[in-house]
ZAMAR-89845 format. One record per residue: z, x, y of N, C-alpha, C, O in turn; residue in one letter. Coordinates in steps of 0.1 Angstrom, whole numbers, plus 5000, padded with zeros to 4 digits. Each point is the difference from the previous one (the first is absolute). Example, Ala and Ser with C-alpha at 12.3 -4.5 7.8 and 13.67 -1.06 7.14 Angstrom:
REM ZAMAR-89845
507851324943500049915012500050095012500750105000a;498649865011500050095011500849925011500150055011s;
END
This chain:
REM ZAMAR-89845
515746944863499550105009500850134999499550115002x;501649874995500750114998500150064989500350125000x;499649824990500050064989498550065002500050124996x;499149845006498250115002500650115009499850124999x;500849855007500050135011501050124996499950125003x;501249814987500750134992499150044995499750105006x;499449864983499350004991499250135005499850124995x;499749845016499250105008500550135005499150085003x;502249954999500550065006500650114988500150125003x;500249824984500150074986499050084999500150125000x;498749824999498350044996500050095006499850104993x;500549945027499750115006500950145001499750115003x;501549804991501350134995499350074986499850124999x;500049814996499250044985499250105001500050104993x;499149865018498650114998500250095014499250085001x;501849915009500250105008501150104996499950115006x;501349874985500750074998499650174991500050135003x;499849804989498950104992498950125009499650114995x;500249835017499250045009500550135004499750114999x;501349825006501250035010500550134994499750115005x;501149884985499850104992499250134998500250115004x;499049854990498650095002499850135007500050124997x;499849775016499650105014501350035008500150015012x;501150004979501350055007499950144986500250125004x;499649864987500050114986498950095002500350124997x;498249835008499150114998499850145001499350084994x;501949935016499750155002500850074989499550114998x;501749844993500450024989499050084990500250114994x;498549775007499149964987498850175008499850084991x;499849935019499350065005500850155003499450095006x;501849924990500450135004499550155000500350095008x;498749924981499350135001498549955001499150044993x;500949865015498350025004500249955014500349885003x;499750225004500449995014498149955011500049975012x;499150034980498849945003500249855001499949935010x;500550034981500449864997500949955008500149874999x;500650195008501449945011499250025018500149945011x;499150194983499349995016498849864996500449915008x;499050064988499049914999500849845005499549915006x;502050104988500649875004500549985009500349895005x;499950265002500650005015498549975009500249955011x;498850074986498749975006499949844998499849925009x;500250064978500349845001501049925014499449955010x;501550054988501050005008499549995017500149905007x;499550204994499150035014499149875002500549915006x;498350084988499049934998500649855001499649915007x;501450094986500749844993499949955020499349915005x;501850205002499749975014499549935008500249905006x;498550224995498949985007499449904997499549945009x;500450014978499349855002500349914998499349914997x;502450085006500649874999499749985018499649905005x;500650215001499849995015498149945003499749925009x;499550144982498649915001500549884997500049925009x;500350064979500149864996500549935015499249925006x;501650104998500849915011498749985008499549904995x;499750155015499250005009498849944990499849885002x;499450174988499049954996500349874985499149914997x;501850104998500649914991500349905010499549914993x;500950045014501049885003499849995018500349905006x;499350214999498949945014498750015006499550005011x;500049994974498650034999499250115008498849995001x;501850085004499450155009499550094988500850034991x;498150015010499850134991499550115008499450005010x;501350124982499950105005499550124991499749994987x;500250115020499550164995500550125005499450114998x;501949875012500750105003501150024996501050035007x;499149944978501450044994500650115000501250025002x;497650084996500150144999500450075013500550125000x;499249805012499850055014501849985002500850095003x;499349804996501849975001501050134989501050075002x;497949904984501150114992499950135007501050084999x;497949965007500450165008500649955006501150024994x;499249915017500649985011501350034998500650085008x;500249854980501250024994500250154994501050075003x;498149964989499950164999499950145008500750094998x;498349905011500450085015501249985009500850085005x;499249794996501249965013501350064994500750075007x;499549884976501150104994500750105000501150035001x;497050074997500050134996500850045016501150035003x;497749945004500250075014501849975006500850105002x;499649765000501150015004501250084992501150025006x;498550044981501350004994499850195001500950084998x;497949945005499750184998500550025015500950075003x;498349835008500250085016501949925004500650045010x;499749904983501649995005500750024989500350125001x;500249844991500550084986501249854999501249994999x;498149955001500849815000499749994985498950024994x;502749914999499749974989498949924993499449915007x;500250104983498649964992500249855000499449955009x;501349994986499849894999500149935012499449895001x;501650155011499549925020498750055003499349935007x;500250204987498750015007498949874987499249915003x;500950114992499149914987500249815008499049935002x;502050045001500149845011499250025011499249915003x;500950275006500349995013497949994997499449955009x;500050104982498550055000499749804996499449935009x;501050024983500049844993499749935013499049935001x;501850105008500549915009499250005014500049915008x;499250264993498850045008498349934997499149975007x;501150044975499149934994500049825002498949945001x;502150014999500149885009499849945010499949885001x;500250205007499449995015498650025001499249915003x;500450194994498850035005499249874991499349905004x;501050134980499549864992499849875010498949944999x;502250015010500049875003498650015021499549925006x;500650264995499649995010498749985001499449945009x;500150124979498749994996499849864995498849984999x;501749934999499749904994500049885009499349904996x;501350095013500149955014498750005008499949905007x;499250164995498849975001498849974990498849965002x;502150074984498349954992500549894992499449964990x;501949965016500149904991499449864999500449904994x;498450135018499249894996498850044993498949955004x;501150144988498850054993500249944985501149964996x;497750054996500549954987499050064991499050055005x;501349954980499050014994499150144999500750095003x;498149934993499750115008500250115014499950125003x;500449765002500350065017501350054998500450105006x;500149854989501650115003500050064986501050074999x;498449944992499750124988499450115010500450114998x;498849855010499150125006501250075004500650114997x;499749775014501350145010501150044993500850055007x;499649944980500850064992499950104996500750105000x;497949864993499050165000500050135010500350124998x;499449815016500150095017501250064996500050124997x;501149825003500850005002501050164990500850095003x;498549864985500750144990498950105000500350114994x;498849885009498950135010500850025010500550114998x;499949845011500850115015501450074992500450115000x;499949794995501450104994499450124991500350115004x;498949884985499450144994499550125008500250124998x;499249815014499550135011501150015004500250124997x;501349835010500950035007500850104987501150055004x;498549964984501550074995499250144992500550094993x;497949895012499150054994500150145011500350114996x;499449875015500150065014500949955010499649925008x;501650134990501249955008499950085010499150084998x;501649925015500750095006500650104998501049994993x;498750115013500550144995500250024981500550094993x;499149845005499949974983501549974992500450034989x;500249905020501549994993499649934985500850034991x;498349905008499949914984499750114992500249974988x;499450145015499450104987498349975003499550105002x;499749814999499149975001499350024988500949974992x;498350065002499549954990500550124986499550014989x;501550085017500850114991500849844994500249984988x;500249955020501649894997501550125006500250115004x;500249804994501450075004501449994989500149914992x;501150205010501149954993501249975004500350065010x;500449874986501649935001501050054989499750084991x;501649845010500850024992500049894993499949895005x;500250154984500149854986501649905004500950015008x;498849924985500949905005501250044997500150064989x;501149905021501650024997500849895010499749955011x;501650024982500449865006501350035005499950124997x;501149875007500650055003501450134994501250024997x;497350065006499850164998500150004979500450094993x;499349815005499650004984498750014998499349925005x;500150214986499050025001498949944987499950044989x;499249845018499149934990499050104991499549954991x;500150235014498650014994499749974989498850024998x;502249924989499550024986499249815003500349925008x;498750094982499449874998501249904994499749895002x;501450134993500849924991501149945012500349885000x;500250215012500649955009499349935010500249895006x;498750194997499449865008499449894991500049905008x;499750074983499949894996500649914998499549894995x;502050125009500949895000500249945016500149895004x;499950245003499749975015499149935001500349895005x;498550124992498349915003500449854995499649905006x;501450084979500249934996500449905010499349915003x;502450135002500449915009499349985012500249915008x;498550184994499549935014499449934993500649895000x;498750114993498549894992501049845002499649905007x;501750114985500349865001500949975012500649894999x;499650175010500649945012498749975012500249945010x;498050114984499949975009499249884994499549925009x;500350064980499049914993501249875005499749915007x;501850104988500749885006499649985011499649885002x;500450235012499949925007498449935009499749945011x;499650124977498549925003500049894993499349915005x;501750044982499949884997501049875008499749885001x;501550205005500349905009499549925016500249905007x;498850264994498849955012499349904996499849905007x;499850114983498849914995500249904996499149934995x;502050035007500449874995500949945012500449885000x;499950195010500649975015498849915008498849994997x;501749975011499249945011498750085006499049945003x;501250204998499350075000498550044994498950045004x;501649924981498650034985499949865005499050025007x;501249884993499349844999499250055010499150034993x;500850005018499250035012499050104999498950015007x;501650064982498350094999499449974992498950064999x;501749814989499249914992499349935007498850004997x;501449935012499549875008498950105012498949965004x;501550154998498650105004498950014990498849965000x;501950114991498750064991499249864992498950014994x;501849875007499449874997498749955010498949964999x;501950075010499449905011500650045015501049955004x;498350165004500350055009500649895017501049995008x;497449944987499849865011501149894994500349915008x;499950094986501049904993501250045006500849925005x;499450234992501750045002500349975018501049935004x;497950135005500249985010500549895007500850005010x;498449854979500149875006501249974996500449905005x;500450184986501449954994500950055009501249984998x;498550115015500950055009500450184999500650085008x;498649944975500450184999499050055004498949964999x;502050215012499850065007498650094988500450054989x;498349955014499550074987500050135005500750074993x;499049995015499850155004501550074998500250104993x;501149805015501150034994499950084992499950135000x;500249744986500350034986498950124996500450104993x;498649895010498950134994500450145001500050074990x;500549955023500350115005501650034994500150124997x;500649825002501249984991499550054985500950094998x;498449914994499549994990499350115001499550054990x;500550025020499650115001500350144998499650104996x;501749845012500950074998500950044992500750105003x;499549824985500449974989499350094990500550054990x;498249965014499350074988500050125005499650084991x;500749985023500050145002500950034998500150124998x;501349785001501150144996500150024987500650104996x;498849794993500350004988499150164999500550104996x;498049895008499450094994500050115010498950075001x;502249965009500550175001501250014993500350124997x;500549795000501450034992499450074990500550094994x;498149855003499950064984499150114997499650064990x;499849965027499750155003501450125000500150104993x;500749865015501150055003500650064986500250125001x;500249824989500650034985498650084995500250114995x;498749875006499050104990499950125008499650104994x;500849915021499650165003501950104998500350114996x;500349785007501650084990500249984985501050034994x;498249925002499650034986499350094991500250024988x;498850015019499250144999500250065010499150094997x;501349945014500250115008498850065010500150105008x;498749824991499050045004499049855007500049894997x;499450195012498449844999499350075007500250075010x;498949894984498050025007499649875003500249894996x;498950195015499049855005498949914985499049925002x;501450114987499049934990501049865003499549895002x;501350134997501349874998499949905012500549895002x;498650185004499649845013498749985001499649935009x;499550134981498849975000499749824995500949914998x;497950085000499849865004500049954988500249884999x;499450214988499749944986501849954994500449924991x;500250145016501749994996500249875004500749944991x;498949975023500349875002499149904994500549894999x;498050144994500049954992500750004984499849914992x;500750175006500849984989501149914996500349954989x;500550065026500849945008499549844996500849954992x;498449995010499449885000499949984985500849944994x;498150115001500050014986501449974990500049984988x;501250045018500750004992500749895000500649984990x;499649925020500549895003499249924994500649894997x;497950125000498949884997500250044987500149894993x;500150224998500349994989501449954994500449954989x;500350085025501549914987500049885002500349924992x;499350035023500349825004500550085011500450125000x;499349775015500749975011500949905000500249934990x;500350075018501449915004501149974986500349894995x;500150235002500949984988500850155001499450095007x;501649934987500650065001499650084988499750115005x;500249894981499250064991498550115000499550094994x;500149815019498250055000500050115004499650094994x;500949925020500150145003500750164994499850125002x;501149804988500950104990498650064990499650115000x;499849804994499249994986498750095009499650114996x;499949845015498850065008499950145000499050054995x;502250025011500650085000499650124989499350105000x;501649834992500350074987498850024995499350115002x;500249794993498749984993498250095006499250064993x;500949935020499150085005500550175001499150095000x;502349955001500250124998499750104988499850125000x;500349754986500250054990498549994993499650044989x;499749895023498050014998499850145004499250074994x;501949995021499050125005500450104988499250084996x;501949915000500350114986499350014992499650114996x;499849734997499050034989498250075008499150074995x;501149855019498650075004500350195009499650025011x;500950074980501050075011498750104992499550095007x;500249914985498750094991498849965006499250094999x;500549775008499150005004499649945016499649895004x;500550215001500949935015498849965006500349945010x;497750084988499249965007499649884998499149955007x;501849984981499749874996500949935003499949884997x;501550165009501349875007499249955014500749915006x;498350105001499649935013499349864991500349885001x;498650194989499349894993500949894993499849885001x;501650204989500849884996500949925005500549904994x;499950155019500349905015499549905004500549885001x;498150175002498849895000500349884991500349905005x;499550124983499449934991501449894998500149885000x;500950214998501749904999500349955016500949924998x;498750085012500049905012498749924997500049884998x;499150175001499049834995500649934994500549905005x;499650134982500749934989501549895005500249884999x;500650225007501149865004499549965010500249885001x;499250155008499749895020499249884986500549894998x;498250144993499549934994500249864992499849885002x;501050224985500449944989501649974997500549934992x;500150155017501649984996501150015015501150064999x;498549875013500649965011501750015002500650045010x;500049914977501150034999500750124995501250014997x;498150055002500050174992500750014985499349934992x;501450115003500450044988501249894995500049944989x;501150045023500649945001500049854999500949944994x;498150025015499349865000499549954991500249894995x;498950224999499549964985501249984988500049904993x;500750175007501450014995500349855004499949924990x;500450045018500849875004499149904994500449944990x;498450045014499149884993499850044988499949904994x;499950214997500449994985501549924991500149924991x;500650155019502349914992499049875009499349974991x;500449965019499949864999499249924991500249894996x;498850185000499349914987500650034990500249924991x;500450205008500850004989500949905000499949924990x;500950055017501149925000499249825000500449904993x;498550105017499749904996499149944985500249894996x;499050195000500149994986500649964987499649934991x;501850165012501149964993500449845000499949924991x;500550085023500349895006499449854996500549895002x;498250144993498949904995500150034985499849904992x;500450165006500150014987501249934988499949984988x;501450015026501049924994499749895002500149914991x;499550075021500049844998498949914991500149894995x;498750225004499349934991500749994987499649914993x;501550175002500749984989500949885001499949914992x;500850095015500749885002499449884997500449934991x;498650055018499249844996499450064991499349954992x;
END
């Protein structure tokens, strides 16, 4: 047993180190194509936001369509706290995370006995009131449909605007926060939004709290996706109301079904992979609704586990194959 588990542990040094590498060198490799370092700092962003879907619709079976409603949320609450008080960027970027949290869990607190369609709808409701609220604000502090501006990101008073410095910043958030969605998910906590999104009536009869945990899960996914509002409006310096429109939280969606849920990969690959679809569809922007369409049929359909999943059941026939193949040598 121990010797497989070195064995295992070699394998993942092998093909993560290399990795590792890589995405610590890139901006090396990308130094005069400063397009190319913003597109990864956008990665980065995204990697976020749907590790935070993953959590609520990956692993407690809630789905949603107000990703985009939370990512303004994180992006106004930002802009606004850090323009009308002049509070460093990154307390105001928690202090907006952390507003997006609340309200995430307050809203969810009454519809968490909805399912299915019925809480798709009110997710829907839901990033409609926020478009009208940032669309026609009060005295218009959002900019209203002009958008509004901020200052680019700076940390303590070190100034991020080049794409090459924040990308190491986005860096360390991506993996401090993806750690600590993988230590959720494997805590007492993720067993419980397994044994929800399994079997709701089931979890109850085992003694877990389910509205609890839903609403929990709720809030998990709003701070992930204003934190990673929060970095894209100090990262460009700017936001309009298109960034909470409703086609963005389906994208939002789209991108977790294409990498895999409940994995820590799927959401990275989702991410990426759909970003670097809207690039190639960037010439033809009246046909990205249609090829959304067509790539969510295709995985809800044909590939459930998304990219990743398929990945995983390919190395096991592979391996089981092999596996048959010696022994049929043997005898």
């Amino acid at each position: 047993m121990n010797k497989t588990a070195s064995i295992v542990t070699k394998d993942k040094l092998g093909l993560y180190a290399p990795l590792a590498v890589l995405i610590l060198t890139v901006p090396l490799l990308l130094r005069n194509f400063s397009y190319g370092m913003m597109f990864l700092c956008f990665c980065e962003i995204y990697i976020i936001a749907a590790n935070g879907l993953d959590v609520l619709y990956g692993y407690s079976g809630q789905i949603s369509f107000a990703t985009s409603a939370f990512f303004g949320i994180g992006s106004y609450g930002s802009l606004l706290i850090h323009n009308y008080t002049g509070l460093p960027i990154l307390f105001t970027m928690i202090m907006a995370s952390i507003i997006s949290a609340a309200i995430a869990m307050i809203f969810a607190y009454p519809v968490s006995k909805l399912r299915f369609a019925f809480l798709s709808l009110a997710t829907i409701s839901f990033n409609y009131i926020i478009f009208q609220l940032v669309t026609r604000s009060p005295g218009g502090i959002t900019g209203d449909f002009n958008g509004a501006f901020t200052d680019q990101m700076s940390l303590f008073g070190l100034s991020l605007k080049s794409y090459y410095s924040f990308y190491y910043f986005g860096l360390v958030c991506v993996i401090l926060l993806v750690a600590v969605k993988n230590l959720l998910v494997k805590s007492r906590v993720g067993r419980a939004f397994l044994a929800i999104k399994q079997n709701h009536h089931a979890a109850e009869g085992m003694g877990i709290d389910v509205r609890k945990y839903k609403v929990l899960a709720f809030g998990i996914y709003g701070f992930y996706a204003a934190f990673a509002g929060a970095m894209y409006v100090h990262l460009v310096g700017y936001i309009s109301p298109e960034t909470v429109a409703q086609q963005q939280s389906v994208i939002f969606m789209i991108m977790i079904l294409f990498g895999g849920v409940c994995s820590n990969w799927g959401p990275i690959v989702g991410a990426v992979g759909i970003l670097l679809l809207q690039e190639v569809l960037g010439y033809a922007e009246q046909y990205q609704l249609l090829a959304y369409g067509i790539l969510l049929l295709i995985f809800i359909l044909f590939l459930p586990g998304g990219v990743v999943g398929a990945a995983k059941k390919l190395l096991t026939r592979l391996k089981n194959s092999k596996g048959g193949a010696v022994d049929h040598a043997n005898s």
